[in-house]
N, C-alpha and C positions, 0 to 999 in steps of 0.2 A: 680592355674595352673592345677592342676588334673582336676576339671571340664570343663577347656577350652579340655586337652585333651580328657576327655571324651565324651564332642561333639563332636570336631572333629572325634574322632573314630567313635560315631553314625554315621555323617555325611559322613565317606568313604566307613562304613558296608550297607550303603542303599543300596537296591537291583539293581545292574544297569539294570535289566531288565525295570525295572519303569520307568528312566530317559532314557534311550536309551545306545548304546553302545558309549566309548570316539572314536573320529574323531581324535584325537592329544594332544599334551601337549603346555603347556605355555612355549616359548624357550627363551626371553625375556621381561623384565618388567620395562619401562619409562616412567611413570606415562599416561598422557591420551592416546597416543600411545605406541601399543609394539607390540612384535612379536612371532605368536604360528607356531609351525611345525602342519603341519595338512598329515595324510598318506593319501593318494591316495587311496589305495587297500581299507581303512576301507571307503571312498567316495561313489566309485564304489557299495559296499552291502548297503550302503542307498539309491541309489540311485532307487531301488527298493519298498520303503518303501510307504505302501499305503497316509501315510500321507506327502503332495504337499511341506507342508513346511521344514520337513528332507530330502525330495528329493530334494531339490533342495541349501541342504548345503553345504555350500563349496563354493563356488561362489563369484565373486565383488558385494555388498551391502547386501547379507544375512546377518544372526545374527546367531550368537553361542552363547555358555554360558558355566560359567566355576565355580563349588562349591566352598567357603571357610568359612569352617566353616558352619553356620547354614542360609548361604546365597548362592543368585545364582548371579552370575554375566553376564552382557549382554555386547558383544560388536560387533560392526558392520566391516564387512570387505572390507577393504579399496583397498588394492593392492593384488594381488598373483605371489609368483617368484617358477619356476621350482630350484631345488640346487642341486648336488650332481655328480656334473662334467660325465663325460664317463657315468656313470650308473644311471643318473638322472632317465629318463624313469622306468629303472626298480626297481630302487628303491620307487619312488612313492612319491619320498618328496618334500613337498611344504613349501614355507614360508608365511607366509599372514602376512601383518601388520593389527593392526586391532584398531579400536578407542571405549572404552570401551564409552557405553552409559549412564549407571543405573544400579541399582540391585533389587532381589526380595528377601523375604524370601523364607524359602522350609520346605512345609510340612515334618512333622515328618515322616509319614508311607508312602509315596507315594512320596516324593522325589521329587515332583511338585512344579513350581514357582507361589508367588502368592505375591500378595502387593505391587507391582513393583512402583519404582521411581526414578527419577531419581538424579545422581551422583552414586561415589564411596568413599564408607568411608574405606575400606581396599582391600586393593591387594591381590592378589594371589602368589605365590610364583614359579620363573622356575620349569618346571616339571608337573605342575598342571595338570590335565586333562580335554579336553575342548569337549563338547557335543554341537549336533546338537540342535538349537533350535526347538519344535513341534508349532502346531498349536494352542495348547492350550495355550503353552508359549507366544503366539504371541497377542491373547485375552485377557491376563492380561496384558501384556504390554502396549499393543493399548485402554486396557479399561478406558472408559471413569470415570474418578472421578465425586464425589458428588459434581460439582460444574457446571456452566452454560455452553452450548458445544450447537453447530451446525456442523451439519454432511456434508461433503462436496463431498464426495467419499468412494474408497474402499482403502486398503492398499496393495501396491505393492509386494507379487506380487501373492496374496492372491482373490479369489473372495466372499469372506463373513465378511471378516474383517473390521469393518466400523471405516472412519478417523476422528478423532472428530479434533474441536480448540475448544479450552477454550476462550469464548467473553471477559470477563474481562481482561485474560491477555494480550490479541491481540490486544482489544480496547486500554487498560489502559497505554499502551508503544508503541502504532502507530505500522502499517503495512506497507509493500512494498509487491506489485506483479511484478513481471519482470516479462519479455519474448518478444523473437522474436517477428516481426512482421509475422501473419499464427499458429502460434501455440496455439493458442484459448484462447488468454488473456482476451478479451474483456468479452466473455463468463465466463470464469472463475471468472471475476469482478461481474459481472451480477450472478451468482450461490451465491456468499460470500452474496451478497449485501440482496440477493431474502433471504438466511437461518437468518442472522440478522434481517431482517423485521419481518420476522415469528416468530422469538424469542420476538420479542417486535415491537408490532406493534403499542404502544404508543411512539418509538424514535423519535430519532431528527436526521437523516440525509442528508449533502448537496451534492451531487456531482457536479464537474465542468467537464462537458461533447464537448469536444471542436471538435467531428466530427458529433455532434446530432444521435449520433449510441444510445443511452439507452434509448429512448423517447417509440421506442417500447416495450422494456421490460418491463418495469415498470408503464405499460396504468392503472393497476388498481390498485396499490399498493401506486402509487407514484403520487407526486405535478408536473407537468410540466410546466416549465417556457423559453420562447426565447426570442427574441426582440420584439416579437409581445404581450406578456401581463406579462413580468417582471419587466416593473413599477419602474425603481430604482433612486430614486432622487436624479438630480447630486449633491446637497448641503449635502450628507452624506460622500463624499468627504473629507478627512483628507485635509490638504496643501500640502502637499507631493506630492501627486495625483492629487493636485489641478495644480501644477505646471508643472506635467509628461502631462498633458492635453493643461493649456494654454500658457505654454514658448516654445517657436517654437525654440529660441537661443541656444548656447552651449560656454561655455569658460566664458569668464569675464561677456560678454553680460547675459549673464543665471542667474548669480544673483542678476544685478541690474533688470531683469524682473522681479527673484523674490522677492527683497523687495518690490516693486511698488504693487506686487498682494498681497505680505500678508500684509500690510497698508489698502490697497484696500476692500479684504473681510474681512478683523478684521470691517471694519467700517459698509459694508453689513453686517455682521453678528447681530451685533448690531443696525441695524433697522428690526432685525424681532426676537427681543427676544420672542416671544409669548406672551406676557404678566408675563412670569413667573422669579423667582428674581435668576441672576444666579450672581453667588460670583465674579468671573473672569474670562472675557469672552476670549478664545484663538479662533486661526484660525483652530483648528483642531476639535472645538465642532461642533456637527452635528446638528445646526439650520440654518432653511429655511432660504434663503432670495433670492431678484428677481433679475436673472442674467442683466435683465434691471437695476435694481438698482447699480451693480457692473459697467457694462460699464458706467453708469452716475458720478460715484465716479472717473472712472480714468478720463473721461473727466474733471469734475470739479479740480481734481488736475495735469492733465495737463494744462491747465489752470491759475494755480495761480502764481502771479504776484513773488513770492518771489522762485520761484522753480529753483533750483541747476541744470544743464547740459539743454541735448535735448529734443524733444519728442517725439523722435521715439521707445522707449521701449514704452509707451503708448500707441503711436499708433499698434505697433506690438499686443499688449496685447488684444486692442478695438477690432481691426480687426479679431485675432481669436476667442471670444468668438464671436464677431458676425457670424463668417462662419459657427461655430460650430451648432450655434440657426437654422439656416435659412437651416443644412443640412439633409434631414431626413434621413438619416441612422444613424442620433443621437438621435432621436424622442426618443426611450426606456429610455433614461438619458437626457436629454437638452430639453423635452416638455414641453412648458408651462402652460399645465397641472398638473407638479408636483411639484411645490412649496407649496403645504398646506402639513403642516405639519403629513405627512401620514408614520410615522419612526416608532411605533407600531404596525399597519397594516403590513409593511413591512417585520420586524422581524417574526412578527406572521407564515405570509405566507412562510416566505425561512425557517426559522427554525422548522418547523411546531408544532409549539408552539398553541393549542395541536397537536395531529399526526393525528387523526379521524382516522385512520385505516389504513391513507397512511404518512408513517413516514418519506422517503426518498423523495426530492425536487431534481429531475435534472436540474438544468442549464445548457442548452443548449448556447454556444456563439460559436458558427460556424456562425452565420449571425450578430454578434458584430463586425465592422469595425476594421483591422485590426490593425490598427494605436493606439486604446484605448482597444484592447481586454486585454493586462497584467495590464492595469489600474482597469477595471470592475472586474479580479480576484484575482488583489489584495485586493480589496473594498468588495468583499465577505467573502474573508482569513480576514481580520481584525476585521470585522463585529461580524464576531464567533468570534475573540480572545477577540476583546472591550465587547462583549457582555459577555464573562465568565469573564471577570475581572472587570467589572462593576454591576456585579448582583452577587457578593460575598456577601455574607449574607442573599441572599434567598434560598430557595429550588433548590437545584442544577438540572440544567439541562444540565446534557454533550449532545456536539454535534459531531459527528464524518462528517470531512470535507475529502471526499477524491480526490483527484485529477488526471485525466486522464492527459497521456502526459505531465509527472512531469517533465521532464527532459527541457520543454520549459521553465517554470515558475521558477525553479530553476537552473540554470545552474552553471557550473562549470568557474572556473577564468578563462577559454582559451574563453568560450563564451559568458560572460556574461555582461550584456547592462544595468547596473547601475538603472533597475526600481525596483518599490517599493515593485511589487509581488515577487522577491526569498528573498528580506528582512524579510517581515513577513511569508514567508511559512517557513524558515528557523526556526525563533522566534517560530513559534508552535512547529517546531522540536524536537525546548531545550525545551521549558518551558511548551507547552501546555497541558501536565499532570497534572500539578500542579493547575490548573485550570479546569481540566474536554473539557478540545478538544482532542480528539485525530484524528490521520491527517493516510490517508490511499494514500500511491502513486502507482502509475500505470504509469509505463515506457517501452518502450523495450529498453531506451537505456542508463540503472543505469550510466555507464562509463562518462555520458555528466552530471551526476547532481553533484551539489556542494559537495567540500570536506564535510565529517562529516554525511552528511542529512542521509543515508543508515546506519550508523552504529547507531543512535540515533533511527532508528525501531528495535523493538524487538521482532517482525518476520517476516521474510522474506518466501516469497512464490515465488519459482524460478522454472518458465516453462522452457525448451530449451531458450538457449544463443548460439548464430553461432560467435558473434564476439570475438575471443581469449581478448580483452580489456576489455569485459564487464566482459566474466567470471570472468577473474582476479580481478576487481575490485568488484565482489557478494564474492568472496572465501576472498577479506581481510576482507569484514565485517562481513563473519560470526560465530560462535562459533569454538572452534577446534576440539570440539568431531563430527562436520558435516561434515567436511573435506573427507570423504570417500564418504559420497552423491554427493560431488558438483561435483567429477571427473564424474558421469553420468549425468553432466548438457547437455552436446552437444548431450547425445545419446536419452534425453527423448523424447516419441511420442507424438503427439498433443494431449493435456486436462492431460496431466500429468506433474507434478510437485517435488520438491521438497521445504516444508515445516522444517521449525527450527527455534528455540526461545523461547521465552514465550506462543506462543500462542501455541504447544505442548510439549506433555512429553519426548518425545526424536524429534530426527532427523527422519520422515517419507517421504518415497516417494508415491505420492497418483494419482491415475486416477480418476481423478473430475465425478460426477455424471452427469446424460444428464439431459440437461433442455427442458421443452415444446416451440416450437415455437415459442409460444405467449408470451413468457418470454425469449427470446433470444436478443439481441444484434442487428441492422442492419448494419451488419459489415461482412458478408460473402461478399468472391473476387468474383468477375465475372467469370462464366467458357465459357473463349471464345469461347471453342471447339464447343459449345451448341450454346453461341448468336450470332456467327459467322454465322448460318445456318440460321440465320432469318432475315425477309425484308419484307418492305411492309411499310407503312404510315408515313417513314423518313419527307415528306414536314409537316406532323401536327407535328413529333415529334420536327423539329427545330423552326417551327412558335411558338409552345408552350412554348420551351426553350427562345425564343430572347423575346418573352414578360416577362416571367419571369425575365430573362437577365437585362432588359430595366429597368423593375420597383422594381428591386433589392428586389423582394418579395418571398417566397419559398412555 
């Protein structure tokens, strides 16, 4: 007991000159929220203060800090209320609620925070006195640990404080980026994507790119693949997928199609085992076989003399895979060029198994028909999860799958159309950890994706939100010590963000770094004011387009 109090006395005899002068006192304490009286008048003489970060304390989202004992305590401020009825004004008294972030140690002679991490392991006591945090306070807080970190920006609202994510933890527990449509998400993806490459330019990752906006970005870094050389062989097709393809039906009809088809390719499967001895053969194993050979099967068993009902699910079946073969906006998956058995080559290339220098594989499906586009990216999303659960016991190779425009692929119960892709983007959700995937979404509109999926990443990176629904549904999912960040979601400026979770040490608000041209996104709006003013050679621009148009080629 003596020497507890005899630090504490150390601890309150430190010179305040060192630490600065107290801003207020601790006036209530609620465990992650509480609430400090902060004086006005003491505001006012810091506000003078050559150092940018004590000037501007006091304020919605700065940080204070408040001693106990042989620690320094950080918390961030959330709201501020004028009090003190008739004489408010001249009194000078504020209330701030405020959400404790972390703590630091504090030098012995100099009363300086250092060590910083996050949580609170003891409270402070009503009364306590609460100090502006400095800038140096801000550089141990924001400093980067000894562990793997890509730089993304500065820290709000600082111009030298640089914002780290820790890779591991951000990879290791899935990412979410929000934001409006305008508020430079796309970029923002494009910045994440470019600092992870450079980190390891031996990775493994795939994007699904569904407006062919990152093809420019990533010309030198990265594998590009569209419909014109992504090569993907329909026989890698689960049944599932098999049937989102060729069952036209819906209702009773829908499953006597699909027993006929999984009968059908169980027995194509089993004429093109490769020669190799497979134990038992399912409709979901990923061997060739010739979509002519499948329509010959259901023919043949349409056909047979002892068969049960009609055969018009047969003929429904015949009829689409044939429209399917003969349609070339299906040539990329349905050419009969890709039956040999070319499913290592494949892997090889999307997953860039090795990376040669360029680690990230865009798939572009803006020009996949629109009919089988949630088929192709659910057959991508399983592709990584079968492949990390099927090469357990080798040399692990995570792959980070991230998905633009998450909110189509996974949607919420009010919109959602029973296909195979929000099934398994969901599945990597739970479980893809556990296996080495981690899954990175990209939405503006979190509010439309499935219950759960946002609270299962474990950090969220949140641009400007305009719609009151979305904000509300980013603030249930995230921490409660962020809770003061997320109230300046509506007011952030474009390339600015707010960051929490795992993948940093507290709650930061960050202005993204600028990227080179050539490493941007092709995703800037049109400024009509500009191509309004231009004219001149409309007859070649529409000749150009209607052949384009015509021959459905880009």
């Amino acid at each position: 007991m003596t020497e507890m109090m005899g630090s504490d006395a150390f601890a309150m005899s430190a010179p305040a000159v060192l630490v600065g002068a107290p801003i207020g006192i601790v006036l209530e304490i609620a465990g992650s929220s509480s609430q400090v009286m902060i004086d006005s008048h003491a505001l006012v003489a810091t506000a003078g203060s050559s150092d940018p970060a004590i000037a501007g304390a006091g304020s919605v989202g700065s940080q204070i800090k408040m001693r106990v004992g042989g620690t320094w305590l950080i918390a961030n401020i959330r709201s501020l209320r004028l009090v003190g009825g008739a004489n408010a004004l001249e009194d000078g008294r504020i209330v701030a609620q405020v959400d404790f972030l972390g703590e630091g140690d504090e030098e012995r002679l100099t009363g300086k925070l250092y060590k910083f991490r996050r949580g609170v392991t003891r409270y402070p006591n009503p009364g306590c006195e609460v100090f502006p945090v400095s800038t140096a306070d801000l550089k141990q807080i924001y400093a980067a640990e000894d562990r793997a970190t890509i730089e993304i920006g500065t820290v709000y609202p600082t111009r030298d404080i640089r914002a780290s994510m820790y890779v591991d933890a951000m990879l290791g527990k899935h990412f979410a980026l929000l934001g409006s449509t305008g508020t430079g998400k796309s970029t923002g993806a494009a910045l994440i994507l470019h600092r992870i490459c450079e980190l390891a330019p031996q990775g493994h990752v795939v994007m699904i790119d569904p407006h062919g906006e990152y093809a420019t970005a990533f010309k030198t870094n990265g594998a590009l693949y569209d419909v014109g050389n992504l090569q993907m062989p329909y026989w890698l097709m689960n049944f599932e997928e098999h049937c989102e393809v060729f069952v036209t039906r819906e209702g009773s009809d829908s499953q006597i199609d699909a027993d006929i088809l999984a009968k059908c390719l169980l027995i194509a499967r089993g004429k093109g085992r490769l020669g190799q001895e497979i134990g038992k053969l399912t409709v979901d194993a990923p061997i060739p076989y010739l979509l002519s050979d499948l329509t010959n099967i259901i023919s043949l068993e349409m056909g047979k003399m002892d068969r049960a009902g009609d055969t018009a699910p047969y003929l429904r079946l015949k009829t689409k895979i044939d429209e399917i073969k003969a349609d070339p906006r299906y040539g990329f998956m349905f050419s009969g060029m890709l039956v040999a058995d070319t499913m290592a080559d494949f892997l090889a290339r999307i997953f860039r198994l090795p990376g040669d220098g360029k680690p990230i594989s865009i798939i572009d499906v803006s020009g996949v028909p629109s009919e089988i586009t949630s088929v192709v990216v659910a057959m991508l999303s399983r592709m990584v999860f079968d492949f990390a659960i099927w090469s357990r016991g080798e040399a692990q190779r995570p792959v980070l799958l991230v998905c633009e425009e998450a909110h189509r692929y996974i949607p919420n119960e009010r919109n959602a159309d029973s296909s195979s892709v929000g099934r398994i983007l969901g599945r990597i959700a739970k479980e893809g950890r556990k296996y080495g995937v981690s899954l990175g979404l990209i939405t503006q509109r979190p509010s439309d994706l499935a219950e759960g999926v946002l609270s299962q990443c474990g950090t969220i990176i949140s641009m400007r939100l305009n719609n009151d629904r979305d904000q509300a549904f980013v603030r249930a999912a995230m921490p409660e010590g962020a809770r003061g960040f997320l109230d300046s979601i509506p007011a952030l400026r474009n390339r600015e963000c707010i960051i929490c979770g795992e993948g940093v040490a507290i709650p930061i608000r960050v202005s993204f770094d600028d990227l080179d041209d050539n490493r941007r996104p092709a995703s800037d709006d049109p400024i009509f004011s500009d191509l309004w003013r231009q004219s001149g050679g409309e007859d070649q621009i529409i000749a150009r387009t209607i052949k384009r148009w015509r021959s459905q080629g880009r």
